[in-house]
C-alpha positions in Angstrom: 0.0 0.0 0.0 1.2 3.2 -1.0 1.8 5.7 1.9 4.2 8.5 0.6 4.2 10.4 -2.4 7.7 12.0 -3.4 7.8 14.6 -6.0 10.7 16.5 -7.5 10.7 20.4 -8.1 11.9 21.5 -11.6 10.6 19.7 -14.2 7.7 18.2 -12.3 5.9 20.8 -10.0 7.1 23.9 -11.7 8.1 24.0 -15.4 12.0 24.3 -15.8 13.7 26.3 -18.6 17.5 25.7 -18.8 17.4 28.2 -21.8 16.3 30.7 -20.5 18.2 30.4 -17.5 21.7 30.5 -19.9 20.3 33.2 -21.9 20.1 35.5 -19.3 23.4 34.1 -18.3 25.0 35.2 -21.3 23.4 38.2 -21.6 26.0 39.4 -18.7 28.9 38.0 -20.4 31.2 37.7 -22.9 29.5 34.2 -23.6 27.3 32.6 -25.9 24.5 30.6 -24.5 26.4 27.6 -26.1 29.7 28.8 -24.8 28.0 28.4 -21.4 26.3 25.5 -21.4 29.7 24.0 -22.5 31.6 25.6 -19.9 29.3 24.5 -16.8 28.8 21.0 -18.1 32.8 20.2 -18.7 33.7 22.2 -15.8 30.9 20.4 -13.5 30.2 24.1 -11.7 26.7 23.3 -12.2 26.7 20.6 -10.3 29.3 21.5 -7.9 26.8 24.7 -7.6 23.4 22.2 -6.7 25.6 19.8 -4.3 26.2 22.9 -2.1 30.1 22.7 -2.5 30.3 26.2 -3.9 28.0 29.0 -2.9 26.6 31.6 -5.3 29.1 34.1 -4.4 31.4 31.7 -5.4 29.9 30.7 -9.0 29.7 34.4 -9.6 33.1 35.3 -9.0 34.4 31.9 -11.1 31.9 32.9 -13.8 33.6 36.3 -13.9 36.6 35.2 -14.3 35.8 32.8 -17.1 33.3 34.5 -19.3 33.4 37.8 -17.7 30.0 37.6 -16.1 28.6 40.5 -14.4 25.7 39.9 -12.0 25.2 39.9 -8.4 23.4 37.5 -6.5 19.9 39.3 -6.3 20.5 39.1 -10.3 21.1 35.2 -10.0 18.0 35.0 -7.9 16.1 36.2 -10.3 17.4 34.5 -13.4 16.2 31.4 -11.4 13.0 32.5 -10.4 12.5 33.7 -14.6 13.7 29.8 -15.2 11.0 28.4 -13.7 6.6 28.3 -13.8 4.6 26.8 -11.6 2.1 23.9 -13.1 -1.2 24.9 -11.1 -2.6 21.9 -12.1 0.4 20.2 -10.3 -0.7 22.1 -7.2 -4.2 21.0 -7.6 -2.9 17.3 -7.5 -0.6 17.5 -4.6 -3.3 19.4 -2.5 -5.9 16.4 -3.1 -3.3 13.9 -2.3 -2.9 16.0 0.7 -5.4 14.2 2.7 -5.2 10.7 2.1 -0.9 10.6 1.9 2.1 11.8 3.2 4.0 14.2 0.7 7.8 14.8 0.6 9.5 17.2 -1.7 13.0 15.9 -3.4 15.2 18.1 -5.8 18.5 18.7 -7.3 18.3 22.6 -5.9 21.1 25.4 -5.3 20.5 26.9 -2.1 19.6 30.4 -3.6 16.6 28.9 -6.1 15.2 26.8 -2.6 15.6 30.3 -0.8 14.0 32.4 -3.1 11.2 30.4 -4.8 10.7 26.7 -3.8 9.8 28.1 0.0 7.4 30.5 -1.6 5.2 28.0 -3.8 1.7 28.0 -2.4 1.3 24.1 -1.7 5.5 24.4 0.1 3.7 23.9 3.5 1.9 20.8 2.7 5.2 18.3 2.3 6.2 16.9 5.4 9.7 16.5 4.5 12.1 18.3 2.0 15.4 16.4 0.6 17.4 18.9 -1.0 21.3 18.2 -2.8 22.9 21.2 -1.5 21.8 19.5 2.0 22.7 16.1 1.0 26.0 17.0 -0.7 24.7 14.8 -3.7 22.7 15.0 -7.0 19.6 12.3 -7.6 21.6 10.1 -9.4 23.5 8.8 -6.5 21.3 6.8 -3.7 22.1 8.8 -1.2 19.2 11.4 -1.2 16.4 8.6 -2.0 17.5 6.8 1.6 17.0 9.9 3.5 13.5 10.1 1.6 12.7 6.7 2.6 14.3 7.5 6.2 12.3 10.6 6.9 9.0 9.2 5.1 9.4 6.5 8.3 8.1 3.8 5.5 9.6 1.1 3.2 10.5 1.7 0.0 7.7 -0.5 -1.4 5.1 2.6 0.2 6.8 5.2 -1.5 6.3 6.7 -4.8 8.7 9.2 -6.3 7.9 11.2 -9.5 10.7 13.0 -11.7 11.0 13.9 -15.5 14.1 12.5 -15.8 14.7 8.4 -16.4 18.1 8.2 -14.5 17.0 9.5 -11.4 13.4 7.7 -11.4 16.0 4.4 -12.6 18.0 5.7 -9.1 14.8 5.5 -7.0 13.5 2.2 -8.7 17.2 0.5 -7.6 16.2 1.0 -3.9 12.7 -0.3 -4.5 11.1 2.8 -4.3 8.2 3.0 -6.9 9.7 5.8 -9.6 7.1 7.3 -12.2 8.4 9.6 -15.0 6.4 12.7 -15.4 5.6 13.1 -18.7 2.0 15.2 -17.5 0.1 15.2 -15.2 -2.6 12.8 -17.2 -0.2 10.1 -17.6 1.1 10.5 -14.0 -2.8 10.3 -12.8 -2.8 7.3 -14.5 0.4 6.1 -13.1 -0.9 6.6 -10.1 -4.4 4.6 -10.0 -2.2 2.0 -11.3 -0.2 1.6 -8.0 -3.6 2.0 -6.1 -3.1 5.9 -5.3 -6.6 7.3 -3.8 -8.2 10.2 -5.9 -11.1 11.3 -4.8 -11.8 14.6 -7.1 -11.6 15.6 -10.4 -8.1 14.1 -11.2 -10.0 10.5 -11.2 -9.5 8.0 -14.6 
């Protein structure tokens, strides 16, 4: 019997734009949107960035020094906060699921985009647990963030569902026994749902 309900962030609850994100980037440097997404995926700052091992001070001033990027960190803030849109229908679904399951929130999240938007989504309050990399000091696709979902959910992984866009991480959860759906939208993932015996009782019933 299911019992928890894990959902991740970007890509899932809100819409996530990695485009637009760089393009803002590069519209403070001497960059190209390509010459950027190069640069953070070979260098790993990116990731470095969302496992908390470098602040956003930090980024900013590396950044600066590599493409000759100027922006502060209210500026980052809000290239974040442009990167992403909520999915009200998403909201919808987690506040109806609200009542019969518990609901944990897990994410690949830079400290400044968890400080400046994810706390101020409207449905934040209702997830008794957040798992976040910059705590965890890893990203989704190592196991170490699905344990403490499954340790802080107080259930076995056979009760827990976790939901992310991307297959490596859902593959991540799956290892541990955790049942992973891929969120394609919110239809399919109703679907998904039922299918594991999830308990709708509005109008997101199939």
């Amino acid at each position: 019997m299911i019992k928890t309900i894990t959902f991740d962030f970007g890509g899932v609850i809100y819409d996530y734009n990695g485009e637009r994100l760089l393009e803002n980037l590069a519209s403070r440097s001497n960059g190209t949107q390509n010459d950027l997404k190069a640069l953070l995926e070979e260098s790993e700052l990116d990731r470095a960035h969302f496992r908390g091992e470098m602040e956003a001070e930090e980024l900013l001033d590396v950044l600066k020094d590599l493409v000759g990027l100027e922006m502060n960190v209210e500026q980052l803030a809000r290239a974040y906060a442009d990167s992403v849109e909520p999915r009200e229908e998403m909201f919808e679904l987690v506040r109806e699921l609200k009542g019969n399951y518990n609901l944990q929130l897990y994410s690949d999240t830079p400290k400044i985009l968890y400080d400046r938007v994810m706390t101020d989504m409207p449905i934040f309050e209702l997830f008794s647990a957040v798992t976040l990399s910059f705590q965890v000091g890893e990203l989704k696709d190592s196991p170490e963030g699905h344990k403490e979902v499954i340790g802080k959910s107080g259930h076995s992984p056979e009760e827990i569902i976790f939901i992310d866009d991307r297959d490596e991480f859902v593959d991540q959860a799956t290892e541990l026994g955790i049942n992973g759906i891929k969120f394609t939208g919110v239809n399919d993932l109703v679907e998904n749902l039922v299918e594991l015996g999830v308990k709708l009782d509005g109008k997101f019933d199939v």
